[in-house]
C-alpha positions as CSV (number, residue, x, y, z in Angstrom):
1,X,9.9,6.9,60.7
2,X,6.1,6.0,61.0
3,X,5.5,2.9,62.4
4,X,3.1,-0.3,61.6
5,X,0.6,1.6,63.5
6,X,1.1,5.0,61.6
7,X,0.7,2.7,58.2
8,X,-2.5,1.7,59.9
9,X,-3.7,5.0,60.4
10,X,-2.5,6.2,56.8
11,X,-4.6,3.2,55.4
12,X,-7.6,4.6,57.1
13,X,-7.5,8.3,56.4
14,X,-7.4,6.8,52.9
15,X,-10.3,4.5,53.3
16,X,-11.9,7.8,55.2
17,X,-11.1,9.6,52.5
18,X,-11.6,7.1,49.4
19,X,-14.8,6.0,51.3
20,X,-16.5,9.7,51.0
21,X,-15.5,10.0,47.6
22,X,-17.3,7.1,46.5
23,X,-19.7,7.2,48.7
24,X,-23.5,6.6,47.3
25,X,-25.0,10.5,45.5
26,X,-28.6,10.9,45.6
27,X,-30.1,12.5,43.2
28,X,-32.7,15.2,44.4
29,X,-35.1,14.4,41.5
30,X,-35.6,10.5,41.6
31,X,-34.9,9.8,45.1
32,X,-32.3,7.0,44.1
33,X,-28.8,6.4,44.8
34,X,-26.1,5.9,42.5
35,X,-22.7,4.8,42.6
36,X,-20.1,7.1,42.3
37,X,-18.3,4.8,39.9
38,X,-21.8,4.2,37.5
39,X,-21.6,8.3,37.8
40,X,-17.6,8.4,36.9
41,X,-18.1,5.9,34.0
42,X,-20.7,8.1,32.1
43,X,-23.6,5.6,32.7
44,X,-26.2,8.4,33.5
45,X,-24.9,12.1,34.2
46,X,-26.8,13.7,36.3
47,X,-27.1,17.5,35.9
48,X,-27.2,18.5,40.1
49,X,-23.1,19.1,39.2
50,X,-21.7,21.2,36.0
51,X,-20.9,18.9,33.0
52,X,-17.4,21.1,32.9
53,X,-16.2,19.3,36.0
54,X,-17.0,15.5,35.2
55,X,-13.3,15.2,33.6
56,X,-11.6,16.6,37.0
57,X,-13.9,14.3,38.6
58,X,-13.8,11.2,37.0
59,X,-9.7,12.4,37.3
60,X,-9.8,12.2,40.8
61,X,-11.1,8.8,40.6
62,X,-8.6,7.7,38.7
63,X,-6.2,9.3,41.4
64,X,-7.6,7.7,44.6
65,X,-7.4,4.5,42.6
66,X,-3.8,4.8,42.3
67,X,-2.8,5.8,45.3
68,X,-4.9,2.9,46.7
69,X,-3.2,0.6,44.6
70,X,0.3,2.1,45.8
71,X,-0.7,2.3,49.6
72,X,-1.7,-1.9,49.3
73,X,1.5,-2.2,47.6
74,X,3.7,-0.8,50.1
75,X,2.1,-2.6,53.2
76,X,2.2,-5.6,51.4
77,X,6.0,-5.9,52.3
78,X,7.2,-5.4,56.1
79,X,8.5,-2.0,57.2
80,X,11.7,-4.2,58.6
81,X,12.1,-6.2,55.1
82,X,11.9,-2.7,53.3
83,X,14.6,-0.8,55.5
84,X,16.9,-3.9,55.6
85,X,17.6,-3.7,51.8
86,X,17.8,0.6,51.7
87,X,21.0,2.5,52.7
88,X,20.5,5.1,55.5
89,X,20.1,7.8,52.8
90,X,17.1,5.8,51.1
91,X,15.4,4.4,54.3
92,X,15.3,9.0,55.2
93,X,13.3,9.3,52.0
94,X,11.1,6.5,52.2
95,X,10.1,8.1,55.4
96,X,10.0,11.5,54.6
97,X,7.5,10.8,51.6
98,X,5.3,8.2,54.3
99,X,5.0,11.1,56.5
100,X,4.2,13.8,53.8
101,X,1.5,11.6,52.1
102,X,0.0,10.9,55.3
103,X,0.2,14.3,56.3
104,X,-1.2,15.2,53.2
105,X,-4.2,12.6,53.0
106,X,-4.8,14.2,56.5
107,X,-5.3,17.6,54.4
108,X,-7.7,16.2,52.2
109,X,-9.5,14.6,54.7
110,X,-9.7,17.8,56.7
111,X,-11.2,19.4,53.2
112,X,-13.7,16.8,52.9
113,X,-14.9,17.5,56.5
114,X,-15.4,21.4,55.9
115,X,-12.4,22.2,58.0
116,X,-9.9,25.1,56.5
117,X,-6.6,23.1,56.4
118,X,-4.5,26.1,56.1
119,X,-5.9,27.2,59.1
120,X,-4.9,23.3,60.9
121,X,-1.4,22.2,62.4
122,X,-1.0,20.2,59.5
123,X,0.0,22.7,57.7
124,X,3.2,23.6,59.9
125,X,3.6,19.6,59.7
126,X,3.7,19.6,55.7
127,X,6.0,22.5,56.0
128,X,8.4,20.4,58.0
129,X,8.4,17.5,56.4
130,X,8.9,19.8,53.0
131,X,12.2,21.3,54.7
132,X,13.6,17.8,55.4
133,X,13.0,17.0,52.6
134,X,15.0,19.6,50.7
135,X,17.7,19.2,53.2
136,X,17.8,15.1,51.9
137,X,17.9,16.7,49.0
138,X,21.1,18.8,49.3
139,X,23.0,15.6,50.4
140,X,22.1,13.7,47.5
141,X,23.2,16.4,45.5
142,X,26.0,16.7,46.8
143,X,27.0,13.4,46.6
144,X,26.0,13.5,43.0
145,X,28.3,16.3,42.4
146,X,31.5,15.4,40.7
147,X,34.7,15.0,42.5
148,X,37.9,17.0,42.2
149,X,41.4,15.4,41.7
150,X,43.6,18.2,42.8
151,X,47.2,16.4,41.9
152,X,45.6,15.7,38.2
153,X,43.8,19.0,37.5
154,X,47.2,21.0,39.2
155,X,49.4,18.3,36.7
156,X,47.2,19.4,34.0
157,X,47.4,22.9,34.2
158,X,50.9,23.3,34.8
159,X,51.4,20.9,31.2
160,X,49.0,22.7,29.4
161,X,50.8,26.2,30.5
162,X,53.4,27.9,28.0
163,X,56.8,28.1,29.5
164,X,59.3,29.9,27.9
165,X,63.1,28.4,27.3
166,X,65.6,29.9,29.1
167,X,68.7,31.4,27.9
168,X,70.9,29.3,29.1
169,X,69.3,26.2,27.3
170,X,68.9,28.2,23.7
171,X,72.5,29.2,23.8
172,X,73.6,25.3,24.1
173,X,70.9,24.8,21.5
174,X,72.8,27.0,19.1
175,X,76.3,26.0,19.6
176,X,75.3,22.7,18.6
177,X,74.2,24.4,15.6
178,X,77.2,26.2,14.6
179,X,79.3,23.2,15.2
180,X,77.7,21.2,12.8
């Protein structure tokens, strides 16, 4: 499980990588700078990037806004206070997804810095963390999966079975018959 310090360090790949994202844009023809927001919110589109990719753009402003809001969120309460109220099971996925976001922030960050991430250890890192994962994955299923009563499904089955009379017990049956 990270700790405080790693939730430091997570907080400031994000601002690293939040902070280059909205950093200022100058525009080669005027000389000033704009905000990346005033860009994002339509005020004046420039045309130094293709019109086609201001929705994915002003989408990924939206994105870094959430995951900002989410990160303040989560270190707004203690790791200790957090843990404390999770079962074993729970506190393993709260730290698996800290360390892949992290991990994965760490990705972007690399991108942003002109560095092939594919070609970084942080891939082999995401890959480990991914077969974790699964693997907490696999025990929640199977705790999920349903149960099976062998005295109650053997009862069942022998019940639900034909069996047929003996002789013995339809020749009695007869004679009672014949008596009448």
């Amino acid at each position: 499980m990270p700790s405080p310090s790693v939730s430091t360090s997570a907080a400031s790949v994000l601002e690293g990588v939040c902070g280059r994202a909205r950093s200022t844009y100058r525009t080669p023809e005027e000389g000033e700078e704009q905000s990346w927001s005033a860009i994002m919110a339509g005020e004046e589109i420039n045309e130094d990037y293709p019109v086609e990719i201001h929705e994915y753009l002003s989408a990924f402003e939206n994105s870094i806004g959430a995951v900002d809001e989410m990160l303040k969120t989560m270190m707004s309460v203690s790791r200790n206070e957090l843990l404390q109220k999770l079962d074993p099971l729970e506190q393993a996925k709260v730290d698996l997804v800290s360390a892949y976001t992290l991990n994965s922030m760490f990705w972007v960050y690399l991108a942003t810095q002109g560095v092939n991430p594919k070609e970084h250890p942080v891939k082999q890192e995401l890959e480990r963390i991914r077969v974790y994962m699964n693997r907490v994955k696999e025990i929640t299923d199977k705790k999920k999966a349903g149960k099976l009563d062998r005295g109650a499904a053997s009862r069942f089955v022998k019940n639900a079975l034909w069996e047929p009379k003996s002789k013995n017990a339809s020749k009695v049956a007869n004679k009672g018959k014949s008596k009448s």
